[in-house]
N, C-alpha and C positions, 0 to 999 in steps of 0.2 A: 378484543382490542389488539393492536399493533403497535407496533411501533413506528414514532417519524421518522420518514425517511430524511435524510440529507438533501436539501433543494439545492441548484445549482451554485456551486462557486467556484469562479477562474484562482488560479494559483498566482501568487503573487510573482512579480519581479520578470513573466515570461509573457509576453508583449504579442507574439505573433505567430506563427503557426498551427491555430488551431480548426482554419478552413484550409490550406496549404496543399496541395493534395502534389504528391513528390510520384514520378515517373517512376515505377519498378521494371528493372531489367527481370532477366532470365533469373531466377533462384538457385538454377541447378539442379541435379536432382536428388540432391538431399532432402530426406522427408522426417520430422519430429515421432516419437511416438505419444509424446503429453506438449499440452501447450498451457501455458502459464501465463497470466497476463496482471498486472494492476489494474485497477477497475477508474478512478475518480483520473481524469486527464488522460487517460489512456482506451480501455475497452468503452467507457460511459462516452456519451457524448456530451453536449454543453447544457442538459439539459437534466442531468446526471440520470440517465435512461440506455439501455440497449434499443440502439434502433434494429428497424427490420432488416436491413440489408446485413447486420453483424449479427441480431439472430441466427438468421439462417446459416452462416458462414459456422457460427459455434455449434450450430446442431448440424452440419456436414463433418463437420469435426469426430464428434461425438458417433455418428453415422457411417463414420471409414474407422472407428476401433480406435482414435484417439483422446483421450482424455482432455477437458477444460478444467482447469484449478484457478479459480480466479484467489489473488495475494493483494492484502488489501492493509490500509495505515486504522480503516476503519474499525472501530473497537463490536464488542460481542452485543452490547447494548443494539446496537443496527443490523444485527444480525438478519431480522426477515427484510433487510434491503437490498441484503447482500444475498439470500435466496432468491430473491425476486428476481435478482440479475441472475443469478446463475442459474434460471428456470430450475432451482430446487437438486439441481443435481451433482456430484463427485464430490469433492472435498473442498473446503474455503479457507484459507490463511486472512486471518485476522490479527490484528495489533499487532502491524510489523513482525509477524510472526509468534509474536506470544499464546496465541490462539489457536488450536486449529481442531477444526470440525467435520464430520462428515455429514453432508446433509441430508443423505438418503436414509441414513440410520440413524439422524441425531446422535452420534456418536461422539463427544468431545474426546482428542487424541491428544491433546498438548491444551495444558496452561500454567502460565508461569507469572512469577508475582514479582517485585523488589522488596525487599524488607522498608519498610517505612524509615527505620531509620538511615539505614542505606540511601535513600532516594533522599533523605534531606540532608546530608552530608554531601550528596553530589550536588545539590542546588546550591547548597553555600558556594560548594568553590567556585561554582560557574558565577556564582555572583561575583566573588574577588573578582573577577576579570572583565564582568560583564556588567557591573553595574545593577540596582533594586530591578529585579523583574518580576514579572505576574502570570502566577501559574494556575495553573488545572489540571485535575486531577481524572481518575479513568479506574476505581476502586477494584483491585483482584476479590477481593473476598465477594462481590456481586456480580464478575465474571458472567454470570451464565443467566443471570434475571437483564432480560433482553429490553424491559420498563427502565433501568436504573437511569438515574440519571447523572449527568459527569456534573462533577465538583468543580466549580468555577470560581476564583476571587475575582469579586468585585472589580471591572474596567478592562478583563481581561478582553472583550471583544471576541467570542467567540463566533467563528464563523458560518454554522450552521444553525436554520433557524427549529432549535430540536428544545423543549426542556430542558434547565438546569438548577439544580444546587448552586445558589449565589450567595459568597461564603467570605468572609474576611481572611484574611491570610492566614493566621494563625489557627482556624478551623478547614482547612483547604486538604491537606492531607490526612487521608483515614486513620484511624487508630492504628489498622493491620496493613498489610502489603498495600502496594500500587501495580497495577497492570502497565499505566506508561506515566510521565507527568510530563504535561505539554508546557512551555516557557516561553514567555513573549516580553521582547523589549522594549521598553518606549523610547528608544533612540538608533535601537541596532537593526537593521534588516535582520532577514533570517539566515543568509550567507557568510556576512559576521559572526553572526551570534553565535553558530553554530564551528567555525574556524576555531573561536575564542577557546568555547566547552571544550573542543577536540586538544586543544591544549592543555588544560587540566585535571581530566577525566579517564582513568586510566582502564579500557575495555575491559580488565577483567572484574572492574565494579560495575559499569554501566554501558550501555551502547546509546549513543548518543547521533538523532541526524534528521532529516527534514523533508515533510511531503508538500511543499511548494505552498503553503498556508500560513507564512507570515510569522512562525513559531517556529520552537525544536522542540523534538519529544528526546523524553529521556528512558529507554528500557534497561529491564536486566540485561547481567550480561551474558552475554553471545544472543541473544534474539534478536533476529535480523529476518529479512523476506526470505533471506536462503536456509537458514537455518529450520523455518517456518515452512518452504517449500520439499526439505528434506525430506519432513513429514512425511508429507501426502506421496512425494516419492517412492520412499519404501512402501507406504500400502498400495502402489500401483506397479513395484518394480522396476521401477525405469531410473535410469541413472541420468545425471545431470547433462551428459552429453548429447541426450537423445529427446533434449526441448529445447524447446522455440518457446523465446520469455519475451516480452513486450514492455516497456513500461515508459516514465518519464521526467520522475524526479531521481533525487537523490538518496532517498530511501528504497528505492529499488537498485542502485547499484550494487548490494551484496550480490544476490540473484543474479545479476549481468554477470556481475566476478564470475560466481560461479559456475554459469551454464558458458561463459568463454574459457575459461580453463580446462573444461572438462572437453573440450571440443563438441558445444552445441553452438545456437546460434541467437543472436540477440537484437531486437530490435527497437527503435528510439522514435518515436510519433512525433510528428513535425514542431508539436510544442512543446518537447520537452526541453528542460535543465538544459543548459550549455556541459555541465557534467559526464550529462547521459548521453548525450548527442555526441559525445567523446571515447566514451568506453563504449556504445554499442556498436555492433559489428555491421548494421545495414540501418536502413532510416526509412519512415514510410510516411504516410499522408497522417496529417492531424486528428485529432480525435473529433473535432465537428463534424468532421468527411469522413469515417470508417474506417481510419487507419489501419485500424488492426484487420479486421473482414477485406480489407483490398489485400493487405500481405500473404493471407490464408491463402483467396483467391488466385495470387499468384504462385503459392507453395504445393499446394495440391492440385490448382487447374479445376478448368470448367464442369468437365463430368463430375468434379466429386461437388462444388460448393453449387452446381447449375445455376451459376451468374454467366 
């Protein structure tokens, strides 16, 4: 048995760039030693699939001695989805980084939990501000049972068509820890919603932020995509300056932080976050059109990706 994968779904609120295909200059010749990507709007295409043209591009990768880490919002539960994409191989950052795995070894290297009551103490407040909202839940204690299935209240509208726990509020949070607790408005976008949280939520209880899905999730604190890329980092040795990170919402912003501080370099696929498209360093064609395999192609050249 497996598990369902996630079928296609567009992110909310971002309209147009996902056929878009943006002219790359010269790159220079600066070259990554790991490449880093978010996978759903970003490395996936619409169709939530690795096409061939961005196969090939991540197994030239792989093939010139540089690592693929694909960093993903996606929880542990979809994990053989997220193998599937990453033809099984290096390391995978799951749940915004709360997660992370080796896939070659089955190794889980990081998992981290919120205390349950922590998590509903941060939903209170975002309520003061935010108004009755409807959550879902993502249970740490089944972390690693890739079957489980996410805790849903009732009208939440979840967006993938996968199995759930359909649960009235007051049954919605597990006994023990949360992995993340997802929170949807019935009045606020998710831009809002998530301005409001950031107003009352103070990072060293929760990190709080948004993969273009109509919600906010709420993690422990400091688990981010970078904190979550860190990982895989240290077990490949390569320091934050020396990747090329892709991505598209605003849950990948730490990542961008961190791979522009460190002097690597960062790039923003045609559909992303007005956010993202802001803080990344270069911009490349949409994820329907191989955004990210045209940028390779342009970073390393034709001998290595033979496009």
């Amino acid at each position: 048995m497996t598990a369902v994968p996630p079928g296609p779904v567009r992110a909310h609120g971002v309209l147009a760039g996902y056929d878009e295909v943006v002219e790359l200059g010269d790159p220079g010749p600066w070259r990554p030693k790991l490449v880093a990507s978010d996978l759903d709007g970003t490395l996936l295409d619409g169709d939530s699939t690795v096409s061939p043209r961005t196969r090939a591009a991540l197994d030239a990768c792989w093939a010139a001695g540089v690592p693929v880490v694909g960093v993903t919002g996606r929880g542990p539960r979809l994990l053989e989805s997220i193998r599937a994409a990453l033809d099984g191989r290096g390391i995978a950052v799951l749940a915004q980084g709360g997660y992370v795995v080796d896939l070659e070894r089955d190794e889980v290297l990081r998992t981290v939990g919120l205390p349950r009551a922590q998590a509903q103490a941060v939903i209170d407040r975002i309520e003061q501000v935010a108004g009755e909202l409807i959550v879902a839940v993502e249970d740490a204690a089944e972390q690693s049972e890739v079957h489980t299935q996410l805790r849903v209240q009732h009208g939440f509208e979840w967006p993938y068509p996968e199995p759930a726990h359909l649960l009235p509020r007051h049954q919605v949070l597990p006994p023990g820890a949360v992995l993340k607790a997802f929170l949807r408005s019935p009045s606020l976008g998710q831009d809002e919603l998530l301005a409001r949280a950031r107003e009352v939520v103070d990072p060293r209880e929760a990190e709080v932020t948004h993969a273009g899905l109509g919600f906010i999730e709420v993690l422990p604190p400091g688990i981010t995509k970078a904190s979550g890329l860190a990982v895989a980092l240290d077990r490949y040795g390569v320091d934050f300056g020396d990747v090329l990170v892709f991505g598209d919402m605003p849950n990948d912003l730490p990542m961008i932080t961190a791979v522009n501080d460190a002097g690597g370099r960062s790039v923003a696929v045609a559909n992303a976050h007005p956010s993202v498209r802001a803080a990344a360093q270069a911009r490349t064609s949409g994820h329907d059109v191989d955004g990210v395999a045209r940028y390779l192609e342009a970073v390393f050249g034709r001998e290595v990706t033979g496009v």
